[in-house]
C-alpha positions as CSV (number, residue, x, y, z in Angstrom):
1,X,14.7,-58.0,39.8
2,X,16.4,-59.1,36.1
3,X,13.9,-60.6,34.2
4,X,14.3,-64.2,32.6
5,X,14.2,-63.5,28.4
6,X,13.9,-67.3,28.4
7,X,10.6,-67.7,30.5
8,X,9.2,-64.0,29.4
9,X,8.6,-62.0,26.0
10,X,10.5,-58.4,27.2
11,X,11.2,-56.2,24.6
12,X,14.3,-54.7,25.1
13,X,14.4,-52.3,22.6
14,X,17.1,-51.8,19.7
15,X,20.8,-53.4,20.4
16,X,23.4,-50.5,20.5
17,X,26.8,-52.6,21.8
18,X,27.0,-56.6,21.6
19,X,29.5,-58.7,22.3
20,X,30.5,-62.3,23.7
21,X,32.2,-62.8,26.7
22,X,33.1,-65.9,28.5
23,X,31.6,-67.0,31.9
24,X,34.6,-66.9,33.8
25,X,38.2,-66.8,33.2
26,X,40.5,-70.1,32.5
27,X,43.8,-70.1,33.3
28,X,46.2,-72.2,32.2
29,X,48.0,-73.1,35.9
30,X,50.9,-75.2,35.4
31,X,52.2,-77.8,38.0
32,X,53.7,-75.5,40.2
33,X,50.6,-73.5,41.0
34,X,48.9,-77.1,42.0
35,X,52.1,-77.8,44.5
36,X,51.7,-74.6,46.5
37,X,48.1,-74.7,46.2
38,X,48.1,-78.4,47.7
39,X,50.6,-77.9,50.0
40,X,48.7,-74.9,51.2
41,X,45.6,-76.7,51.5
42,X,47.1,-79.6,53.4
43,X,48.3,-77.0,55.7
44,X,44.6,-75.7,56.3
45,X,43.5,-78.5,56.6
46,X,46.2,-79.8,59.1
47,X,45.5,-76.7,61.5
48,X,41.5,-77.5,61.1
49,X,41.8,-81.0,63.1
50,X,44.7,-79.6,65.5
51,X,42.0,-76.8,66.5
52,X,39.3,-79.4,65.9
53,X,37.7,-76.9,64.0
54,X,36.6,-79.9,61.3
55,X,34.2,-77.7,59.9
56,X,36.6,-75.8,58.6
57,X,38.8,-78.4,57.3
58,X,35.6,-80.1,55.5
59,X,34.7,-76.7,54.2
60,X,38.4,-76.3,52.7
61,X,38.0,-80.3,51.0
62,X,34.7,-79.3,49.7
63,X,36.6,-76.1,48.3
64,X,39.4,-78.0,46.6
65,X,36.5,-80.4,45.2
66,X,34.5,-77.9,43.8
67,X,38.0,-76.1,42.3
68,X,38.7,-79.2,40.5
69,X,35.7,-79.7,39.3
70,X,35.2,-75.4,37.8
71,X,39.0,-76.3,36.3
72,X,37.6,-79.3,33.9
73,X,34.4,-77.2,32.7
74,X,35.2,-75.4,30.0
75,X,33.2,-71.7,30.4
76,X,30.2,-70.9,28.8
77,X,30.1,-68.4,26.1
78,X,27.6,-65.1,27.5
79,X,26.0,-62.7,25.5
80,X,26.3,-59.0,26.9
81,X,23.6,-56.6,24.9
82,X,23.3,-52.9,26.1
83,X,20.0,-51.5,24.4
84,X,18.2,-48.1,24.9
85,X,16.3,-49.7,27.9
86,X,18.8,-52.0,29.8
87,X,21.3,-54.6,29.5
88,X,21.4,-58.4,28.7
89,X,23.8,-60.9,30.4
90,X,23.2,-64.1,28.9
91,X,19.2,-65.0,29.5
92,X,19.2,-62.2,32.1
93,X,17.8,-58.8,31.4
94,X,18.5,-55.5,33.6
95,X,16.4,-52.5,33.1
96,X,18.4,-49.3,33.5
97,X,16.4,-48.5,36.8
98,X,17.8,-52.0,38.7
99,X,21.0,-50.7,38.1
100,X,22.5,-48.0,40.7
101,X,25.4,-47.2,38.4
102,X,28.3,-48.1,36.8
103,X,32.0,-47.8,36.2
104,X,35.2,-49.0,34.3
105,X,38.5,-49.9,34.9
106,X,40.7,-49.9,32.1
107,X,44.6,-51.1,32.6
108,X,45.4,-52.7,29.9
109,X,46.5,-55.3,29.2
110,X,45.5,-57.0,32.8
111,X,42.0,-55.4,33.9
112,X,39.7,-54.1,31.2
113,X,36.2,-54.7,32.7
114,X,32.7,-52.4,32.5
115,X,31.2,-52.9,36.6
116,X,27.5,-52.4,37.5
117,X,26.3,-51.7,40.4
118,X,22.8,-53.8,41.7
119,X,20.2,-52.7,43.8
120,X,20.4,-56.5,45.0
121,X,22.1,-57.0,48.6
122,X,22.8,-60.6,47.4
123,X,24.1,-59.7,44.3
124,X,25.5,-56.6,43.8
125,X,27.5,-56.3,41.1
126,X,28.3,-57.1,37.6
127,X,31.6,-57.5,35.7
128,X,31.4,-57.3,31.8
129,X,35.1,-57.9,30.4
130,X,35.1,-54.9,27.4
131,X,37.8,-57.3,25.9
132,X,39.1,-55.0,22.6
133,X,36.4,-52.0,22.7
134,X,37.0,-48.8,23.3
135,X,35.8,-48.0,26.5
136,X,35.0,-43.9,25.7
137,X,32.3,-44.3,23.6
138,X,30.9,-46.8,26.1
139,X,31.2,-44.9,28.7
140,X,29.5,-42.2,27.2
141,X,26.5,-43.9,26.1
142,X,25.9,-45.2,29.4
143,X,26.7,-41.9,30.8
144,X,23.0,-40.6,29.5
145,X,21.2,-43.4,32.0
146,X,22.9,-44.3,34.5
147,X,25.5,-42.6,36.9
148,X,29.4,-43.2,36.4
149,X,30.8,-44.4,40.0
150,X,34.0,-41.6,39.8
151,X,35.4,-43.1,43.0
152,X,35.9,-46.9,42.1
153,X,39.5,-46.1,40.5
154,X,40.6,-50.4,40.9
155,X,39.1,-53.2,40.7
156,X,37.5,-54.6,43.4
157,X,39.7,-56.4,46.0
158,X,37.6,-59.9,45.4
159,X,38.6,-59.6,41.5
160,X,42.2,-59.0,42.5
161,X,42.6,-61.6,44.6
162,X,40.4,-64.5,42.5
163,X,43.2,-62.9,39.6
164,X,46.2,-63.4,41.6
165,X,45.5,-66.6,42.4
166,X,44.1,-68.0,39.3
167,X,41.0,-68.8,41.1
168,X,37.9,-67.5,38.7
């Protein structure tokens, strides 16, 4: 379980990488994507109350609502620290032995992002963009605590699609 650096005194040994990352991604959607996105939220919503499956049609109002409302909150800036002992993400500290492992995929210039795998069923994985660092070096360093995850060779289909979209 990460521990809370605001509510406890961890020592997390010397910082070896440090950078600042944003909480999620903004795009910049233009008019267009709102049309097709509307449209195809009407539509959802239009085959919820034919099916009268209004749960669903409520869960896709409640979706648009809370889209909105991410789209006019600017994202916060994160601190990502990897030390000798773990890694920081924001006010959340990781100990090397929460994590199962980790792994990177690096296309430039679309995905370049450093994955860690959780022990959590909940939450069970982490995405670090490595915006302009050299992912080798990186890799190596990590290499001497945690296992690299050989066979994740793309990013993970929720990522794509959230990408595609502009929905992060």
């Amino acid at each position: 379980m990460p521990q809370n650096l605001a509510q406890e005194d961890v020592n997390i040994g010397p910082i070896i990488y440090q950078w600042t990352v944003k909480e999620y991604e903004q795009y910049t959607r233009d008019r267009r994507w709102y049309v097709i996105m509307g449209v195809l939220a009407l539509a959802m919503i239009a085959y919820g109350v034919v099916a009268a499956n209004y749960l669903f049609a409520l869960i896709i109002i409640l979706f648009g609502i809370i889209l909105y409302l991410h789209h006019m909150q600017d994202p916060l800036e994160i601190t990502f620290i990897m030390t000798e002992t773990g890694i920081v993400l924001g006010k959340k500290y990781y100990h090397y032995s929460e994590l199962k492992n980790f792994w990177l995929i690096y296309n430039p210039p679309d995905v370049k992002n450093l994955y860690f795998s959780l022990h959590n069923v909940i939450k069970h994985r982490l995405q670090i963009p490595l915006l302009d660092y050299d992912p080798r070096p990186i890799r190596t360093y990590l290499s001497q605590y945690l296992t690299e995850d050989l066979e994740q060779e793309e990013e993970p289909l929720s990522d794509r699609v959230g990408r595609l979209f502009q929905l992060h």
